[in-house]
N, C-alpha and C positions, 0 to 999 in steps of 0.2 A: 344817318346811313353813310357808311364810309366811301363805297363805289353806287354807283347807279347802271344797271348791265342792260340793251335794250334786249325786252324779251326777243324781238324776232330773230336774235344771232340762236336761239334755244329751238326754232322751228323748224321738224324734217319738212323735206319735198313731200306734195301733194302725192298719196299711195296712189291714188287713180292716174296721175300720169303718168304713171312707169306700164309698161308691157310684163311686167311678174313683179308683184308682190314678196310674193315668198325672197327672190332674190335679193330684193331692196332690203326688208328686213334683217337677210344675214350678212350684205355688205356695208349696210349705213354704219360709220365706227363715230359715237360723239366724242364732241374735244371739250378740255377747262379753256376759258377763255381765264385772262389774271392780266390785271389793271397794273399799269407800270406809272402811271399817275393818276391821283384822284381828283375828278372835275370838279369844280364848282358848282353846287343846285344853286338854279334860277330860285324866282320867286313864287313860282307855281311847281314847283317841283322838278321840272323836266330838267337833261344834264346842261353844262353849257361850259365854254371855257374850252383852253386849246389841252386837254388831258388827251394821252395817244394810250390807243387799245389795242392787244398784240395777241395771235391766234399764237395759244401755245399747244399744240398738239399732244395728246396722251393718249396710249395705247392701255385699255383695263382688259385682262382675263375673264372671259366666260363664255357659257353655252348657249345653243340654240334653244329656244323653248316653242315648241309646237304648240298649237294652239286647234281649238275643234273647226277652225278656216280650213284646214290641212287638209285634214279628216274628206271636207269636201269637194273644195276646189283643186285645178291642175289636174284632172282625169277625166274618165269618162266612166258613167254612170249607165247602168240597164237594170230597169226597172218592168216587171220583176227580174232579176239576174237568171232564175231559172224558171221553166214555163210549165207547170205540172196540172193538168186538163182531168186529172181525176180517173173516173168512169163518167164515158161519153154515153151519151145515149141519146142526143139528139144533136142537129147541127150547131157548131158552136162559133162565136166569133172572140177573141181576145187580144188585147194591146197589148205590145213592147215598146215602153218608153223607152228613147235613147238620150240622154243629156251630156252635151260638150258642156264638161265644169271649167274648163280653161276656160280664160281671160281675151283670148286669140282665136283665131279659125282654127280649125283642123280638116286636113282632108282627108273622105272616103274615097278609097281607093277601088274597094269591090267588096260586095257582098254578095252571099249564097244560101240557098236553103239546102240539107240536105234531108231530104224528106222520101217517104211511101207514095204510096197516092192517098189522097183524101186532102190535102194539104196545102195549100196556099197562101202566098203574102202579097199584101197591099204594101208598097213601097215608098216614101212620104217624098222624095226622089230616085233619078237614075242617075246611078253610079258612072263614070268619078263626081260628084260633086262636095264643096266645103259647109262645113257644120257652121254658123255662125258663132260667133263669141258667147255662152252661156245659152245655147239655142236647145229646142226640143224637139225631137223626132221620132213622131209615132208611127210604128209598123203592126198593123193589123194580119192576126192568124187568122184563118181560114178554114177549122177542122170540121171535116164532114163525117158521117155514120160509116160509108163505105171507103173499106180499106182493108189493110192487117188489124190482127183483134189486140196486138202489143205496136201503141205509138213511140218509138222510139226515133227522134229526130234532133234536128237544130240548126241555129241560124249563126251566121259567120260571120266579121265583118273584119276588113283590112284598116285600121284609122292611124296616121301619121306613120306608117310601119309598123304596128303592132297589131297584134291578130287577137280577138274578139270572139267568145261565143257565150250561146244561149241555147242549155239544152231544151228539148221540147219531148214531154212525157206521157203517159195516162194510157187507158185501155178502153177499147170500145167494149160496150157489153148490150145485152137483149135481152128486154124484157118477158119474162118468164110468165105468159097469162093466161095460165090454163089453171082455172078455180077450183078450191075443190069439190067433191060432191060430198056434203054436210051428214050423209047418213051413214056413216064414219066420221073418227074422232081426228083432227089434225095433231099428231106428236109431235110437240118440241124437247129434243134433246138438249140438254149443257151438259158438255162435257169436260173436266178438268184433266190434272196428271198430277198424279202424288207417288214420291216414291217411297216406300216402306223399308225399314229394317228394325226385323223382330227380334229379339234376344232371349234366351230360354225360357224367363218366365216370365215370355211374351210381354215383355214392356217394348213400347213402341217408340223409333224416332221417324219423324215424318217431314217429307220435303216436299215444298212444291215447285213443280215444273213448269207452270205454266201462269203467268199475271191473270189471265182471265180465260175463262171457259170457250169449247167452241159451240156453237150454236147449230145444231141440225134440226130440218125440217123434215117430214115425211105426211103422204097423204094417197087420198084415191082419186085421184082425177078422172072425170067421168065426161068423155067429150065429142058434141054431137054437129051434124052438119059440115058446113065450109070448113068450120073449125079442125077435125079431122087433119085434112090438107096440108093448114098451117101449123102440126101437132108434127107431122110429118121432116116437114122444110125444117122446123126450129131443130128437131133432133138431129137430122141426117146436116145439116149446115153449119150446127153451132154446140152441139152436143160436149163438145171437148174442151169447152171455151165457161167464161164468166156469164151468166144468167144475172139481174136485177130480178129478184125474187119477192114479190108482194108477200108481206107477214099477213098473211091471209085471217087470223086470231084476232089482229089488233086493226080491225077495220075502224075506221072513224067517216062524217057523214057530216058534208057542207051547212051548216048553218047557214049561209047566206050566199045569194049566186053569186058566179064568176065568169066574170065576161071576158071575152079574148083580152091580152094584155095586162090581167089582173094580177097584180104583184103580190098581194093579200090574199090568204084563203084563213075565213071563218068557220072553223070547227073544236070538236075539244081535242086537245092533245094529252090529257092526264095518262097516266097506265099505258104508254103507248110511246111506241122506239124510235119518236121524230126527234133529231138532232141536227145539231147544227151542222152544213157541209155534208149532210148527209142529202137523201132521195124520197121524194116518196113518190105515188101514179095517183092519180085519175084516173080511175078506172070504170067502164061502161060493159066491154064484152072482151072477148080476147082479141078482137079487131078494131074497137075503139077504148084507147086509151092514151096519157098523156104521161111521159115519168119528165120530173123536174128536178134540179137543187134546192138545197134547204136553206135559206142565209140565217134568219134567227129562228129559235119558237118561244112564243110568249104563254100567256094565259088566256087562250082561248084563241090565237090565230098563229098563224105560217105567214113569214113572209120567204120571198123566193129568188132567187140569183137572176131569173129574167121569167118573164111574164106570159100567163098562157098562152096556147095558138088559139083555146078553143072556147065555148063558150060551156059551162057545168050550172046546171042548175041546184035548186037547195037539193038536202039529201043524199049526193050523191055520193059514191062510195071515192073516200081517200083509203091509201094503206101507205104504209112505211115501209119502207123498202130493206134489205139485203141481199149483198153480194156471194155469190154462192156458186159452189160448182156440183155439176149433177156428179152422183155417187152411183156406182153399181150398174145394172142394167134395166132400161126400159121394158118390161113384161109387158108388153101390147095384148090385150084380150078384145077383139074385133066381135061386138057384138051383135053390128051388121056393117053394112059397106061404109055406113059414113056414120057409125056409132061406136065407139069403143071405150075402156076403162083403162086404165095404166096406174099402178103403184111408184110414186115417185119418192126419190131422196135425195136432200140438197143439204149440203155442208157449208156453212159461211166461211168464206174469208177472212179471217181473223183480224186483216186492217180495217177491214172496209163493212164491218158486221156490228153492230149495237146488239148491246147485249141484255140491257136494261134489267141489271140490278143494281135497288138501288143499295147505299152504304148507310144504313140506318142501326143504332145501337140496340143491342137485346134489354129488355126489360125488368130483366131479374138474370143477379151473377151470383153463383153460389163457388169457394173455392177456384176463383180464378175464371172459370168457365159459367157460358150461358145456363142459365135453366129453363126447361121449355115442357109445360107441364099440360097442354091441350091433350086430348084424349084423340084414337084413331077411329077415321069412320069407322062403324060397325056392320056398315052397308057390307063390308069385305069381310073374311075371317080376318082373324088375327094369327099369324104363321111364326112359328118362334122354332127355330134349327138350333140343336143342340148337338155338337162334336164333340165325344173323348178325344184328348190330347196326350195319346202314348206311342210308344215305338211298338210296335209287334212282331216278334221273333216267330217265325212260321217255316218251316219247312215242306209243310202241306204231306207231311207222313205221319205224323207221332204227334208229340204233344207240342204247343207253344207256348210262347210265355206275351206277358203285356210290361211294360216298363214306362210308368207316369213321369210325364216331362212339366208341364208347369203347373199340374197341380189343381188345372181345373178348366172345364171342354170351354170351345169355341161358342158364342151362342151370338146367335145371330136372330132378330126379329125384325118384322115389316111393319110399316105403319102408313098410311092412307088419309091425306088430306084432299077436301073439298070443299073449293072456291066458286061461289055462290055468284060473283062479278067479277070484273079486272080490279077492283081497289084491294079485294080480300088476295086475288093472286100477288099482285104487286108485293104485298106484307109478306107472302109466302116468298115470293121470290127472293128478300131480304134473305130471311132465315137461310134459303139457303149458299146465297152469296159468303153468309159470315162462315159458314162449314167449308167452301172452297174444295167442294169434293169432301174423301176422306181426310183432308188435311184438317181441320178444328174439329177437337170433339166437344159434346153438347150434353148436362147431365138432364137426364129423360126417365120418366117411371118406367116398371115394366108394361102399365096399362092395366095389371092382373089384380086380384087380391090376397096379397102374400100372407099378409099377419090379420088376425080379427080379432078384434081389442072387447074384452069381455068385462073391464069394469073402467067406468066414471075416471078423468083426472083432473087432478086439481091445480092452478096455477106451477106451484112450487114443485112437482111431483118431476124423476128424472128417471121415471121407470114406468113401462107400461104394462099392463097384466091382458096377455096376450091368450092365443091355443099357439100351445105345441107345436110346431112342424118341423122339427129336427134342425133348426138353423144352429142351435148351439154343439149339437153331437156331429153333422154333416158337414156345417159352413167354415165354421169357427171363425167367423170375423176376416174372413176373407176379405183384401182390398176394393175386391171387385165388388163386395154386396158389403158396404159401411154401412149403409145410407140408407133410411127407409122417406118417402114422402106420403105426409099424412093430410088427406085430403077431404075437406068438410064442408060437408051441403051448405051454399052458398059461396062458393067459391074461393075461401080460405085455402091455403097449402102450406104446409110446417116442413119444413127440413129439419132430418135430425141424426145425431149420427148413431150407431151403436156400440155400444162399451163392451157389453157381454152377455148372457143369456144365462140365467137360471130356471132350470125344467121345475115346477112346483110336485110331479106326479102325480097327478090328479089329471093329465094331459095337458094341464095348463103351464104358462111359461111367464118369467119378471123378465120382458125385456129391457134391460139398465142401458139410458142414453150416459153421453159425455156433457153433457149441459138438461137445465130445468127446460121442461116442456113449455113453458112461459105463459099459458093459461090456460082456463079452465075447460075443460072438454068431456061433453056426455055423449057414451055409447048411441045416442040415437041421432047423433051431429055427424058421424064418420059415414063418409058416402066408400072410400077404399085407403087402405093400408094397402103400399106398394115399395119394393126396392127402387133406389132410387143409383141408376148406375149412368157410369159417364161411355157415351158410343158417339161413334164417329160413323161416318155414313160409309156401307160394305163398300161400294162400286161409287168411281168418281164421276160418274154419268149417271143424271137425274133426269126420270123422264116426264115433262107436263102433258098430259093429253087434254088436248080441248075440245069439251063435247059440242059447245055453240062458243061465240064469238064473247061469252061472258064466261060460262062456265068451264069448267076443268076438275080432272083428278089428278093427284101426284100420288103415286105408290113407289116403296121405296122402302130397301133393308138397309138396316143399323147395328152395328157390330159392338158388342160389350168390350173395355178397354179397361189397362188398368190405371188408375190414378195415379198419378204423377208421372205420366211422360211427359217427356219435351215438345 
């Protein structure tokens, strides 16, 4: 080795003894140290000999390079930066951490709240006083139930000369706990927005307006006693304002008591709009009840942002909660002094509202689109609206004339399903999440028996020997009826398309598919022969009525479309 250099001429100042970091960093410049004689190595290595060593000073080009220190330190920290309280519904306490990230004091000069009433802070000192070096200062909020029903606030701080805030947010709201009376059905509405435009031979482009549906309630509240009173107060006090509204449908029921302070509640959550950050109550009567946060939900339990007041035994009724505002007008029907009925309508929130559909995949896709082949209750008729689609030239004197615009009427049918528990609703509720209103259409039978197959087929066969009903003289392969779905006791369904239509005269008819039927099929296998057309749901509000806390009906029209819109 020609020189021997001692490492320590290589060593910066100790970063902890500097009062800034960061400064050190971009003022420390290294130098080349270069040996103007080479010493002598001892016998053990070390230098030795009269060699002289001389600081030659060099200046090199370059940048600062930040580093994720930066990121943290030399400021100051508020944790959370902004203070968002949600919907209040019971008294609330929350921290604001403050962290001097500097290296040094800093002083507070003054702080302030500027706050409604309900509102309060615990101060961790009184101002002027200094932050210590990397020190931490907690300020506890104070929000109580009384106050304005819109929390708009915040807290202010003057620190080294620079001015500091932390907004403070959320809404009070009141819990809405007047039950219904069961002998009547509870309606829930979803409601989407799709916007349409039709083009003469009505092919469709469709838009949607809105990411997710709103949610409306309606029911018959039936309300006796004290209750009354406090039926009275909630309307005339809070009437104009946010309600916490029990999903009265999606009751669920303690598995295991809860004692004051209980962070856990043991019940089932399946089929039911508990979420996270969300609400549900404890509910007893319309004057004992408890509403809480939601922090997770598991399988099979709730845990909760703070801990009950009270104590609930097994059984008791939970519900899941939405934010809602009353709709319309309270018809009060006084059936005596301290008995009355009232028709109620509550609209959600659209932030603060679960909607619980879930996003689950259709089972069968025929042509791009779902196929959804259940049959409608029968408990109901079956209602199918048929419009001509012409201009009519009328002067309401003489004669008029008719002028066909796309060539074939508007038809519209109803169909009626019934969910037997919350699992079978829940599957219902998919279907109709994937439809998002009128916006997805869905290929669906007519329900009816269009064609009636009068002889045997055999695998290979791409033709069926039908009766007659005019589809070839009337339809002619219209886009709208391609498609017939052939449906076979035991649950089998054939989609097929049609080619064309030859009348035999005999009343009988070959209807000729565009593909082999694919196997073998006897006359006494066929439960219905139906068209098989693609509809999208008429009206973008679906209504569920719940007859008990399990059951329900959804009735609902479906408008024929033609294939291949966008």
């Amino acid at each position: 080795m020609a020189n021997s250099i001692p490492p320590s001429l290589f060593t910066a100042p100790d970063p902890m003894r500097v009062s800034n970091l960061q400064d050190f960093v971009q003022d420390y410049a290294p130098v080349r140290l270069s040996a103007v004689e080479s010493p002598p190595l001892l016998a053990d290595g070390a230098p030795g000999g009269d060699g002289v060593f001389v600081r030659d000073p060099v200046n090199y080009g370059g940048v600062y390079a930040p580093t994720f220190f930066n990121d943290w330190y030399f400021r100051v920290h508020f944790v959370p930066a902004a203070l968002d309280l949600g919907n209040l519904l019971s008294n609330q306490n929350r921290d604001v951490v403050v962290w001097n990230a500097y290296l040094d004091a800093v002083d507070v000069t003054d702080f302030s709240l500027d706050a409604g009433d309900g509102i309060a802070v615990t101060e961790p000192a009184e101002v002027p006083f200094q932050m210590a070096p990397l020190g931490l200062y907690t300020y506890t909020v104070a929000v109580g139930t009384q106050g304005p029903p819109t929390i708009n606030a915040s807290m202010s701080w003057t620190i080294d000369g620079v001015d500091y805030n932390v907004p403070i947010t959320g809404r009070r709201v009141v819990v809405w706990a007047f039950k219904p009376n069961w002998a009547q059905p509870v309606d829930e509405t979803l409601e989407w927005r799709t916007a349409i435009e039709t083009a003469f031979d009505r092919t469709e482009h469709r838009v949607a307006q809105r990411d997710e549906p709103r949610r409306v309630l309606e029911y018959r509240a039936q309300i006796v006693g004290p209750e009354t009173a406090l039926f009275e107060s909630a309307m005339y006090g809070w009437a104009d304002r946010l309600f916490a509204l029990p999903i009265w449908q999606e009751k669920a029921t303690l598995t295991e008591a809860a004692l004051p302070g209980t962070l856990t509640l043991r019940l089932p959550v399946d089929d039911r709009s508990f979420v996270e950050d969300g609400l549900l109550v404890l509910f007893k009567n319309a004057s004992t009840y408890e509403a809480i946060e939601i922090e997770t939900v598991l399988d099979g339990e709730i845990t909760l942002k703070k801990g009950t007041e009270f104590a609930w035994p097994v059984g008791a009724s939970v519900f899941p909660v939405m934010i809602a505002r009353f709709d319309g007008a309270a018809n009060t029907n006084y059936v005596a002094e301290d008995k009355l009925e009232v028709p109620v309508r509550f609209v959600g929130s659209p932030a603060d509202t679960p909607t619980r559909l879930p996003a689950n995949e259709p089972a069968e896709v025929f042509d791009g689109f779902e196929v959804y082949t259940a049959g409608t209750n029968w408990i109901s008729n079956l209602n199918v609206s048929i419009t001509p689609d012409y201009d009519l030239h009328d002067n309401d004197f003489g004669v008029f004339q008719t002028r066909p615009r796309s060539g074939w009427p508007t038809i519209v049918k109803s169909h009626e399903w019934l969910s037997k528990s919350k699992k079978e609703a829940t599957g219902l509720r998919g279907f109709f999440a994937r439809r998002k209103g009128r916006l997805a259409p869905v290929w669906m039978p007519t329900g009816t028996s269009d064609f009636k197959l009068l002889s045997d087929v055999v695998q290979t066969d791409s033709s069926l020997h039908v009766v007659d009903n005019g589809y070839g003289q009337l339809v002619d392969g219209h886009p709208a009826r391609k498609h017939v779905l052939i449906q076979l006791r035991g649950g089998v369904n054939l989609v097929c398309e049609i080619d064309n239509v030859t009348p035999r005269g005999d009343g009988s008819a070959d209807l000729t598919l565009t593909e082999q039927v694919g196997r073998g099929i006897a006359v006494s296998q066929v439960r219905r022969i139906s068209y098989l057309g693609l509809y999208r749901l008429a009206s973008d509000a679906v209504t569920i009525s719940h007859k008990t806390t399990e059951a329900s009906v959804v009735q609902t029209s479906l408008q024929l479309t033609r294939p291949g819109n966008p």
